[in-house]
N, C-alpha and C positions, 0 to 999 in steps of 0.2 A: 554726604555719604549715603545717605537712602536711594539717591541716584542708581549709584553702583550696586546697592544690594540688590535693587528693581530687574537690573540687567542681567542679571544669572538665571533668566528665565530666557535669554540670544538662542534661541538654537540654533544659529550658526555656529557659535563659540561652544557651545556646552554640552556634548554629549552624554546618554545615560547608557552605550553598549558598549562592547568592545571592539577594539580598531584590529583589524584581522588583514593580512595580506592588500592594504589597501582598501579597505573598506571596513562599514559597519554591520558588526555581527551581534544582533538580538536572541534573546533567551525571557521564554517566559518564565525562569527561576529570578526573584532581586531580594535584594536586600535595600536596606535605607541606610542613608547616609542622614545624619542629623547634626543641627546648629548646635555646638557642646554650650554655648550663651543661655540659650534658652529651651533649647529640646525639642525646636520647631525641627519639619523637615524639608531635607532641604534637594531630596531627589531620591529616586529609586533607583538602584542599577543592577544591571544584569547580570546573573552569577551566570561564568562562561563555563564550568563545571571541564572536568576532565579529556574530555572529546575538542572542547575548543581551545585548550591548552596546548594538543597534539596538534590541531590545525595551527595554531601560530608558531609553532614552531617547526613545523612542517614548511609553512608559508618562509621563513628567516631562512631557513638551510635552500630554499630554490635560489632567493633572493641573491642568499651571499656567493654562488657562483657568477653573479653578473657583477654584486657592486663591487667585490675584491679589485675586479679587474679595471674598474671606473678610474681615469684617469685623477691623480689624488686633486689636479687644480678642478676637477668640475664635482667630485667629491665635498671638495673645500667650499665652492662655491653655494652648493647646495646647502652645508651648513650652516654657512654663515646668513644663507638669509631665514634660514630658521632663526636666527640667531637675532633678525632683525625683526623678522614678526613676532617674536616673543617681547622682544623693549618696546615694540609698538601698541603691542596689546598688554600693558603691565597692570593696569588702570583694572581691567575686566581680571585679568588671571591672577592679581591679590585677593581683589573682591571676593574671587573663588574660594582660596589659602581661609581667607577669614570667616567665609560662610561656614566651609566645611571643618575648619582645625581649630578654630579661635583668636586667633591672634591677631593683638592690632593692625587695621588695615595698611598703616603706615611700614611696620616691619611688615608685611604679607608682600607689601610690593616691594619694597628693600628686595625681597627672599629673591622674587623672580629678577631684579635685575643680575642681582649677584651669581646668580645660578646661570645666569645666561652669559655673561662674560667669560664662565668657563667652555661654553661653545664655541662663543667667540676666539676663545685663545688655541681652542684646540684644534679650531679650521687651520689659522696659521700652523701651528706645530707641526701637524702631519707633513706639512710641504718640505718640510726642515730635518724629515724623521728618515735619517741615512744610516749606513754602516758604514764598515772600516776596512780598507787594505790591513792588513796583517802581513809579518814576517813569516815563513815557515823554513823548515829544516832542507828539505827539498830542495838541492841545486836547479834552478830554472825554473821550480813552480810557484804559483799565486796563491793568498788566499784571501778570500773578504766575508764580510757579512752583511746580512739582508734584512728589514723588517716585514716579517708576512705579517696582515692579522689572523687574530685567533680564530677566529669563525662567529660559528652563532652564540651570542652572549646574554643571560640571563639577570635581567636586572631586577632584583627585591629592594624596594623602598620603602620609608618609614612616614609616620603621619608628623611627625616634626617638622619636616620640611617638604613637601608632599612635591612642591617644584624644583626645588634647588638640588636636592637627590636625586633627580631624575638626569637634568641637563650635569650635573659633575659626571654621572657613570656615562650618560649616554651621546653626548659630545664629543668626547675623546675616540670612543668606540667606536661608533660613524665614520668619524673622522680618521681612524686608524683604518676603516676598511671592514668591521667587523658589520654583521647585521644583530636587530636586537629583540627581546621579549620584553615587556615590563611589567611586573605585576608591582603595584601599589597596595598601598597598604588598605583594609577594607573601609578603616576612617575616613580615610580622602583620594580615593579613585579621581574626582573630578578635574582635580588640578593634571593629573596625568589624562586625562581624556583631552581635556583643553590642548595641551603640549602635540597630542597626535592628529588634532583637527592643523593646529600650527605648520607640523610636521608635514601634513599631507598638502597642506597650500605654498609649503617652501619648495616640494617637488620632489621627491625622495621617492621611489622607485616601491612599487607596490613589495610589500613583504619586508620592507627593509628597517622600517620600525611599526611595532606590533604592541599593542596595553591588552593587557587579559585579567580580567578581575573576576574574584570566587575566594573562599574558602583557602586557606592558605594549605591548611592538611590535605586539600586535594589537587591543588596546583602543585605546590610544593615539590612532590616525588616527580611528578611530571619531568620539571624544570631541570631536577639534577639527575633524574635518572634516563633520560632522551639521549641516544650515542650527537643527535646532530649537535647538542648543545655544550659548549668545548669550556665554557667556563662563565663562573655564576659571581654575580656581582653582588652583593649585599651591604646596606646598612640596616644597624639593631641592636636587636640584644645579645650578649655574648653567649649567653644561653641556647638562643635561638640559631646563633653564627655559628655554635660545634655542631648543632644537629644537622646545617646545613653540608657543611665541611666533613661530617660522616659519611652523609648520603652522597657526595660528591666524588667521595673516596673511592667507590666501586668502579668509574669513572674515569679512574685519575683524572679530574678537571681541574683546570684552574681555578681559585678563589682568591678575591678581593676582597677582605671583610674590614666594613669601620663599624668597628662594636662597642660597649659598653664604657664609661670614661669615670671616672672618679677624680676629678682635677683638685687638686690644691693651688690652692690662691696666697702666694709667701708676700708677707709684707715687713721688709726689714725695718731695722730701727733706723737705718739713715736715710730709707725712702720719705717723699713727699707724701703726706697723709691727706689731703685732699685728691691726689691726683689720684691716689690708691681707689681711696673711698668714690671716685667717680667710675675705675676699672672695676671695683664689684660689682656696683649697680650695671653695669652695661653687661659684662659676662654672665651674672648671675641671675637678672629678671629681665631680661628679652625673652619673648615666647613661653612667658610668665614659668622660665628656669627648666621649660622642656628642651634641654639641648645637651647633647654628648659632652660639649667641652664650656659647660657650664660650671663657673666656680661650684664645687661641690665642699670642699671643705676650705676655712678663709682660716688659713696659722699667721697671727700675728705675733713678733718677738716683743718680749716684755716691754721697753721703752716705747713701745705705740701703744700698744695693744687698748689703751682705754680712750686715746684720743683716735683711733679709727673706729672703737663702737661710737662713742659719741658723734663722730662726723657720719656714721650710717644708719643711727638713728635718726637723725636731722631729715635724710635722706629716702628712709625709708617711711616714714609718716607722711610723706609729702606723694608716696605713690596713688596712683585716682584707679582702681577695678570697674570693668564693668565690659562689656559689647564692642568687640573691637569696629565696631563700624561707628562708635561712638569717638568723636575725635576728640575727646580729653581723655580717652583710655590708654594707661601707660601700662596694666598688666591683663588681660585678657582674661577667661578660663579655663582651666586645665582639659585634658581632652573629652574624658568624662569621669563618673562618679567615682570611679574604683580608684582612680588616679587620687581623686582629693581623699579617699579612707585611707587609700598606702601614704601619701603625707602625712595625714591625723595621726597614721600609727607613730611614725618617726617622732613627730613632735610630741607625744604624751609619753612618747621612751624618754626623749631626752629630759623631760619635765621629772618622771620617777630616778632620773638619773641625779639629779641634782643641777639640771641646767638652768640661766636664766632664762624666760621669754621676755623680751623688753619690747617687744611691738610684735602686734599680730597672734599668730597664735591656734585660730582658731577656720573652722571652714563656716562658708559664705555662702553654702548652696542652697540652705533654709531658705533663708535673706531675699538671694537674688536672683533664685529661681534658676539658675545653672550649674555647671560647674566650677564652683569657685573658690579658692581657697586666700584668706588674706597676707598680702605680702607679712613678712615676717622678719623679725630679727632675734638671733640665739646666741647667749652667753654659756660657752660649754664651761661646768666646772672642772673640779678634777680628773673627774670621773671619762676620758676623752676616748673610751670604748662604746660610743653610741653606734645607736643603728644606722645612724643617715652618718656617720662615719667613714664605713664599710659598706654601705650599698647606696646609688642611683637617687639623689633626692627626688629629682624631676620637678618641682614643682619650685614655687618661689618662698623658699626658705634662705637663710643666712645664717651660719651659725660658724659665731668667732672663737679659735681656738687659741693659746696661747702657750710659747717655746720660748726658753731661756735664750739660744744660742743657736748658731749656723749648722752644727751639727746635729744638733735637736730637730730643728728645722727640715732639714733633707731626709733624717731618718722618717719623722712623722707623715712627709709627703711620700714618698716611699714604698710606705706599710700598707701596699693596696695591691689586689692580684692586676689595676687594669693600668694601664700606662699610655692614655692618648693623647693631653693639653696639663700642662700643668704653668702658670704665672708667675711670675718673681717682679717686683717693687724693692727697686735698690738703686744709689744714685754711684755706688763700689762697684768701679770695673773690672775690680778683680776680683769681687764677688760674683759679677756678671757670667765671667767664666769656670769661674768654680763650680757653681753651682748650677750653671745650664746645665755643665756638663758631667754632673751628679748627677742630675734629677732622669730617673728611670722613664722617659715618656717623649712619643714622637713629636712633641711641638712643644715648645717652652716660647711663651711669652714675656717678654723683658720691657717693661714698664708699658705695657700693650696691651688689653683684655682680648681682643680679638687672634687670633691666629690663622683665617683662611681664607684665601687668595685667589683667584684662575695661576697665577704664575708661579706658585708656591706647592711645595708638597703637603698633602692631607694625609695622616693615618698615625697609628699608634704601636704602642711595644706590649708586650707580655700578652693579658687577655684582652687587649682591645685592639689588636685584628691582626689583619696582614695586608700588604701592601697599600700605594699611595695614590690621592688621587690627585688631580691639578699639573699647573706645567710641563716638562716633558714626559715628567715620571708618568702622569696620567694617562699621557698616548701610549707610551711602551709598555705600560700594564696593561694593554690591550694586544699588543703583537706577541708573534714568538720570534725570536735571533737565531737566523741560520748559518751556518755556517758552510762556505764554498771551496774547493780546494781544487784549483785548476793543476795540473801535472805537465812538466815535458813543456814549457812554452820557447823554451830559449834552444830549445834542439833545430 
């Protein structure tokens, strides 16, 4: 693994400016990007500051009068070998994930394959992305419809998944025809610079994708307040997703938001209790629980409930913390410090609440000289109004709640303003559809931890967002449907 870490020093592969109309654009303003492991650094990058904001999106709006009109198979073509030099270079652009975000190198290149099959899937789609004859009232006239894209599209990503964010929005959009902006999040710009060195070697047409990094309070307005820029992609926080959605609104642009998740993890009394306890451990401490559709709260009904703590204790003492370029690291470090105090806080609430801690517990940043907080496992008691309840644990916590009954069960999953993944553990097919189709939330997983696909739709209900990304839905949340009505043909 030291191999790979050695190699983030390629500058072939590793830029520290921004990718501007086909090129690279320096600024003597940066900031630092840092190892959250250890607090080494691990590059300086250029703040592109307000003026180069206007320039990339300047650059997207010339672009997208040429590539609209790019026939969609050489369109196709182009992406897809993006599509190939990212699974070619997977090895280098984990590496990257892991130097700059933390997480084990092993999920770091997981991230980038998965994130790249949705390029992959989106090249095809667009070829396939047709309208309809229609019936009209009109004796002797036609009518159909058409997909245009949208234009120039603004994509905000998050330090979670610093590559796989990028290729879910920006895949589809290419691919529909759209040109694009990216700003990344300040954590991990590098993995999005990587992607545009990629981008620029697959052949994509200068202006056509664009990373601009800075200050997000200054980019920000930019992005949603610019007439070329027709609609703003985001993943984040819900918080973060209205203000963008305000600022968008003078605008009227389109917005795609996957925002804030608060998942419940149901484990019934007739489900299999190891299979269960292996779907927490996987949804819940990947990317040591920084993830939207991370088991957030685990309600197990009374007849489990102490043989899945038991099976996730087993489970959770057996986790190894440390340097994801350490290959016996199965939970990494959180991104940084603030991150491991907003867990401390959750877990010394639920300790005054009455909860059990049966493993973990405590942060590890003293220790081990990073960001780190110990895997953890929580017996809530009564008292099932905690803070990590009702808000985003983020971090790698587990805390088991416990419901009488089926309707207990759905109410308690429920009780949350956000609605994007929530899990069900049940071997009752007619609880199967009872209950998927109770649960207030864009993805229900049925004896599944995972939920997200290239071929499937992403996205959520209530406050966790609007609109979908993946399979077709994800190329047509890129276009607008026109509608055509031919008159008089039969005269």
């Amino acid at each position: 693994m030291t191999d790979l870490k050695s190699r983030l020093t390629d500058p072939t592969l590793l830029k520290s400016a921004s990718f501007i109309d086909g090129g690279w654009v320096d600024s003597s303003d940066t900031f630092e990007v840092r190892n959250p492991a250890d607090g080494s650094l691990v590059a300086k990058v250029a703040d592109i500051g307000a003026g180069g904001a206007h320039r990339a999106v300047d650059a997207a709006a010339r672009a997208f009068q040429t590539w609209k009109k790019t026939p969609v198979f050489e369109r196709a073509r182009i992406v897809r070998r993006w599509h190939e030099l990212i699974v070619e270079h997977a090895s280098d652009l984990g590496a990257i994930i892991t130097a700059e975000m933390g997480k084990p190198y092993k999920e770091a290149r997981g991230e980038v394959v998965y994130g790249a099959g949705f390029i992959s899937w989106a090249a095809e789609e667009a070829m396939r992305l047709h309208g309809e004859t229609l019936p009209t009232q009109a004796p002797g006239s036609r009518g159909w419809t058409i997909h245009q894209p949208v234009g120039v599209v603004a994509c905000i990503t998050p330090w979670n998944f610093p590559s796989a964010m990028i290729s879910r929005k920006c895949g589809p959009a290419l691919a529909a025809g759209c040109t694009v902006v990216v700003k990344p999040a300040p954590e991990t710009p590098l993995s999005a610079l990587a992607l545009a060195e990629l981008a620029k070697r697959a052949g994509f047409p200068a202006g056509v994708f664009n990373v601009i990094n800075g200050k997000a309070e200054v980019l920000g307005p930019v992005m949603t307040g610019a007439p070329a820029v027709r609609m703003i992609g985001f993943t984040g926080s819900t918080e973060v997703g209205k203000l963008l959605m305000r600022q968008a609104a003078d605008g009227i642009k389109r917005v795609s938001l996957e925002l804030g998740g608060n998942a419940p993890f149901l484990v019934m009394d007739d489900a299999d209790v190891e299979l269960a306890a292996d779907g927490v451990m996987a949804s819940k401490f990947r990317a040591a629980g920084q993830t939207c559709v991370s088991a957030n709260r685990i309600i197990a009904q009374d007849g489990v409930a102490d043989a899945l703590i038991k099976a996730l204790k087993r489970r959770v003492e057996k986790l190894k913390v440390g340097s994801g370029f350490d290959e016996r690291t199965n939970v990494g470090p959180l991104i940084h410090q603030e991150a491991v105090e907003h867990v401390s806080a959750l877990v010394e609430d639920a300790r005054t609440r009455g909860a059990k801690v049966l493993v973990g517990g405590q942060s590890l940043s003293a220790k081990m000289g990073g960001a780190f907080y110990a895997p953890t496992l929580i017996e809530a008691g009564e008292d099932q109004g905690l803070d990590m309840a009702t808000s985003e644990i983020f971090g790698p916590v587990a805390t088991v709640y416990r419901a009488s009954d089926e309707a207990e069960m759905i109410r308690l999953a429920n009780d949350t303003r956000h609605g994007l993944a929530a899990y069900l553990y049940t071997n009752d097919v007619g609880r199967v559809h009872r209950m998927s189709e109770a649960l207030e939330f864009g993805m229900v997983g049925v004896n599944a931890p995972m939920v997200g696909s290239p071929s499937t739709p992403f996205g959520g209900m209530k406050e966790s967002g609007i609109g979908r990304e993946g399979g077709k839905w994800g190329v047509e949340e890129f276009t607008e449907l026109k509608f055509v009505m031919l008159g008089g043909v039969d005269r």
